[in-house]
C-alpha positions in Angstrom: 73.8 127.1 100.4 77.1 124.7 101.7 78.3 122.1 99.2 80.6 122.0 96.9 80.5 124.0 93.5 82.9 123.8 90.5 84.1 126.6 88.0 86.0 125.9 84.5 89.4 127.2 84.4 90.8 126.3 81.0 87.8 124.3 80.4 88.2 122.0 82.8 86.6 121.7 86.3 87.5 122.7 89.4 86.2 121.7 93.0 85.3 124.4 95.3 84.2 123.6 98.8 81.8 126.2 100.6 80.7 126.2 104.1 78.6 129.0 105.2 78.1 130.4 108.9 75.1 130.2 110.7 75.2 133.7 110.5 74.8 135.4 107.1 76.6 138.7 107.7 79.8 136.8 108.6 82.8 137.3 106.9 84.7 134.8 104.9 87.7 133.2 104.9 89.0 132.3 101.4 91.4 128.8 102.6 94.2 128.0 99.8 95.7 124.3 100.5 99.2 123.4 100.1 100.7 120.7 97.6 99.2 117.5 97.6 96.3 118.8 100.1 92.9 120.0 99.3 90.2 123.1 100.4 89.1 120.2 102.9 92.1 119.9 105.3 90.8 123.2 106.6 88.0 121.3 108.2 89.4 121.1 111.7 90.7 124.8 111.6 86.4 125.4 111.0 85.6 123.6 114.0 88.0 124.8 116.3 87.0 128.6 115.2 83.4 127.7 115.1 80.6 127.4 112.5 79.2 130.7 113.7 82.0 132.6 112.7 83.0 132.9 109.3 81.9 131.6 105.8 84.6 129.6 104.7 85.8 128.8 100.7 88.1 126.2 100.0 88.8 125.7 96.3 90.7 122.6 95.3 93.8 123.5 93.3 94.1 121.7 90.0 95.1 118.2 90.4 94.1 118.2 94.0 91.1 116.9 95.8 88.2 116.9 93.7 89.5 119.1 90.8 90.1 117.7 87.4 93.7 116.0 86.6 93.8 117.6 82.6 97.2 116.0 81.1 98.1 119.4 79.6 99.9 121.9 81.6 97.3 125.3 81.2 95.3 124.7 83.8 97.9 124.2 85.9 99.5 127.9 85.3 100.2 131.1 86.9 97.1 133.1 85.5 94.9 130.0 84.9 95.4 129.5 89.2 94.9 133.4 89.6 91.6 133.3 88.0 90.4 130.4 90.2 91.4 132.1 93.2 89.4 135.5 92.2 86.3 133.0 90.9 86.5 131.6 94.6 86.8 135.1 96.6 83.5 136.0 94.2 81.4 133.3 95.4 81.6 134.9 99.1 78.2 136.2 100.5 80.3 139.7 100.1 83.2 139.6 98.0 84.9 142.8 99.7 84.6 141.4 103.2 87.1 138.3 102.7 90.1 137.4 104.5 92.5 135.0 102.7 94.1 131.8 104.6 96.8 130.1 103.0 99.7 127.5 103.8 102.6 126.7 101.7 101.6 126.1 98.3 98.4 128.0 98.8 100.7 130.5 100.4 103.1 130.9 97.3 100.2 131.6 94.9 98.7 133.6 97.0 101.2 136.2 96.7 100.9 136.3 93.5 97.5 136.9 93.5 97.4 139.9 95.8 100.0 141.5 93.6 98.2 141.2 90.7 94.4 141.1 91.3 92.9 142.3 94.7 95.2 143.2 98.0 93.5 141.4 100.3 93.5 141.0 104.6 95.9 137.4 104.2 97.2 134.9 106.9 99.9 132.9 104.9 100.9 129.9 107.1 104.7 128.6 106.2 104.5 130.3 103.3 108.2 131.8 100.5 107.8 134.1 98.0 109.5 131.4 96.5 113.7 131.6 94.7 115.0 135.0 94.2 117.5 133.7 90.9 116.9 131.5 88.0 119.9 129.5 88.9 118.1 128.4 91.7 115.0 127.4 90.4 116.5 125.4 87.4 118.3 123.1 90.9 114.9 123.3 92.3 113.4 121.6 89.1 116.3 119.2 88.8 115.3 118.5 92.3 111.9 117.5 91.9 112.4 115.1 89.1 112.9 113.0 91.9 109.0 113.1 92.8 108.0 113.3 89.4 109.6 109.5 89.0 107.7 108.3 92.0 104.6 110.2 90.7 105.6 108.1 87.1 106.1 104.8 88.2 104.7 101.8 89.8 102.4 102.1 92.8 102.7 106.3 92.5 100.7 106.9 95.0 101.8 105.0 97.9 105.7 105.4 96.8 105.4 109.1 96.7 103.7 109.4 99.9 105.7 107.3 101.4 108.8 109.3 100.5 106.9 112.7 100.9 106.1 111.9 104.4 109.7 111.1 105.4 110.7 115.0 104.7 111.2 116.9 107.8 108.6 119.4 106.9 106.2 117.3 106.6 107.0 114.3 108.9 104.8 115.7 112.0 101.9 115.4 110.1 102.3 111.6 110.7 102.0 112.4 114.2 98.7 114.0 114.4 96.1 112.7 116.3 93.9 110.0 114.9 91.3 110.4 112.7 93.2 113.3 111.4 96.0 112.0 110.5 94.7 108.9 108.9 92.6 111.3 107.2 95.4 113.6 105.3 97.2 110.6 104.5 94.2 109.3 102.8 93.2 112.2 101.0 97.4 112.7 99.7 96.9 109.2 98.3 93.6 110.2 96.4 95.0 112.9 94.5 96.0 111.8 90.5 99.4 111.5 90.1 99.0 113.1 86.8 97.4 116.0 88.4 100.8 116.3 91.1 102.7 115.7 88.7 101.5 119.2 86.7 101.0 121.3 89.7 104.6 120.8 90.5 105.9 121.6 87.2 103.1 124.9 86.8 103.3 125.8 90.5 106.4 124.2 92.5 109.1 126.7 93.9 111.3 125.9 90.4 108.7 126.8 88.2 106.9 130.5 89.6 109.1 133.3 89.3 110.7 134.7 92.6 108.9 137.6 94.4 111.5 138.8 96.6 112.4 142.3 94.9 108.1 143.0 94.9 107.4 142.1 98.7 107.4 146.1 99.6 104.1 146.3 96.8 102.3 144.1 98.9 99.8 144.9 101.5 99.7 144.5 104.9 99.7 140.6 105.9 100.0 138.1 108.4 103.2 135.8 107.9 102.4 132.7 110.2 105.0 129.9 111.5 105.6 127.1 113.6 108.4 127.8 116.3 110.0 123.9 115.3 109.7 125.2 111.5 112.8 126.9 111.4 113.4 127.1 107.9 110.0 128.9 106.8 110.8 131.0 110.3 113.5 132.2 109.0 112.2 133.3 105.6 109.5 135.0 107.3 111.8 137.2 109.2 113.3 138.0 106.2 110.6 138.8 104.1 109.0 140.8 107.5 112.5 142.7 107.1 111.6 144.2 103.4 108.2 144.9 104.0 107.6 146.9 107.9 103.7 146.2 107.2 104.4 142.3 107.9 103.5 140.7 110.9 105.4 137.8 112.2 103.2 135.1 114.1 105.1 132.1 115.5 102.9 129.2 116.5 104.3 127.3 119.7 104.4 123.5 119.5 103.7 123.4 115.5 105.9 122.8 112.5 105.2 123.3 109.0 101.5 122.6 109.5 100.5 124.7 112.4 96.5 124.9 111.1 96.4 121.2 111.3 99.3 120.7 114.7 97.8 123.6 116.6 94.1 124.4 114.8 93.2 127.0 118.3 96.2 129.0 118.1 95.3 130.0 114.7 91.5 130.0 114.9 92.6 132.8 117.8 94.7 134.6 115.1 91.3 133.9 112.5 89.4 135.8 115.6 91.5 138.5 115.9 91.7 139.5 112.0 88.1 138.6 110.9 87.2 141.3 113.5 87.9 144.2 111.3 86.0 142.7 108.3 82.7 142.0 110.4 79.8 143.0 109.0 77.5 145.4 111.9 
């Protein structure tokens, strides 16, 4: 049945989102959200594929969307997140026939979690395997202080999104077409600052370890971009050039956020890799 379900990680709750096809022997699409998103923001990406097609799961990251906020940091972590993402993937109709879709964030974690639970068919959308050197995490860290102020201080939720919106990565998401884009910035302000606040020290690009020097263990995937993100365009070629089973997809007329910019262009990439997992 559709609706949303919760599993304990850490002892503490998290929201998963489940929408199922109209028809039952559908695949699914496990859908991992960036930072300061939620399994929701997939919605439009649904409709533009159509309800017929897949079953979709869209867990809410701890601190996100309807998750718990916990003020400790272990729910936040590497295999607390892992386990999760496998207790999602389980809840599919048929656990082995599941594609994963993931974007930034979502993206980052879920390489993790196909190198050390289950190599999985994966579309990862403006997605890094995050910093090769320590050096460059510790700057990364030092970096986000900056966010965990605004996330500290007065009105956190409006001054963070505020400033979080002004980044060039995520500035076209301003730009969307109404309701949607009234709609993300709503749900960005509803997340607990305390919740933010502990993904980005568990889960930001200063805090997971690099996974440059593993990208050749991975299994085939789909490495997805807009053609105006240049940065993660870049990476991708990058990463594409250590592992020959990667497939570059660039996304005309998108940025960061292609899924929510240009929702067809990657429900016709959806089409064309849910077709190996459907069920005759």
């Amino acid at each position: 049945m559709s609706g949303l379900r919760t599993i304990q990680i850490a002892g503490y709750r998290a929201s998963v989102a489940i929408h199922h096809a109209a028809d039952p022997k559908a695949p699914t699409i496990l859908a991992l959200h960036g930072f300061t998103g939620c399994g929701e923001d997939f919605l439009p990406l649904r409709q533009a594929l159509g309800e017929r097609t897949a079953h979709w799961i869209c867990p809410d990251f701890m601190g996100h969307g309807a998750s718990d906020s916990p003020n400790v940091l272990d729910p936040y972590l590497l295999p607390a997140t892992i386990s999760l993402i496998e207790q999602a993937r389980r809840m599919a109709p048929k656990p082995d026939r599941v594609l994963l879709l993931a974007y930034s964030m979502g993206g980052r974690l879920a390489l993790h979690y196909l190198l050390r639970v289950q190599p999985l068919p994966a579309i990862l959308i403006g997605t890094s395997p995050g910093l090769a050197t320590a050096s460059e995490r510790a700057n990364r860290r030092r970096a986000d202080r900056k966010w965990i102020r605004l996330l500290s201080g007065r009105d956190p939720r409006d001054a963070f999104s505020r400033e979080w919106e002004r980044q060039s990565l995520i500035a076209p998401q301003t730009q969307l077409a109404e309701p949607l884009r009234s709609i993300i910035a709503r749900r960005r302000r509803m997340n607990n600052p305390v919740g933010l606040i502990h993904s980005l020290m568990a889960a930001g690009t200063g805090a997971l370890p690099g996974l440059w020097d593993k990208l050749d263990h991975l299994p085939p995937l789909t490495l997805a971009f807009g053609l105006a993100d240049r940065k993660f365009g870049e990476v991708g070629a990058k990463m594409a050039g250590l592992n020959p089973h990667f497939q570059l997809m660039e996304i005309p007329g998108a940025g960061h956020a292609p899924h929510l910019e240009r929702p067809s262009a990657i429900s016709r990439l959806l089409v064309e890799k849910l077709g190996a997992l459907a069920v005759h």
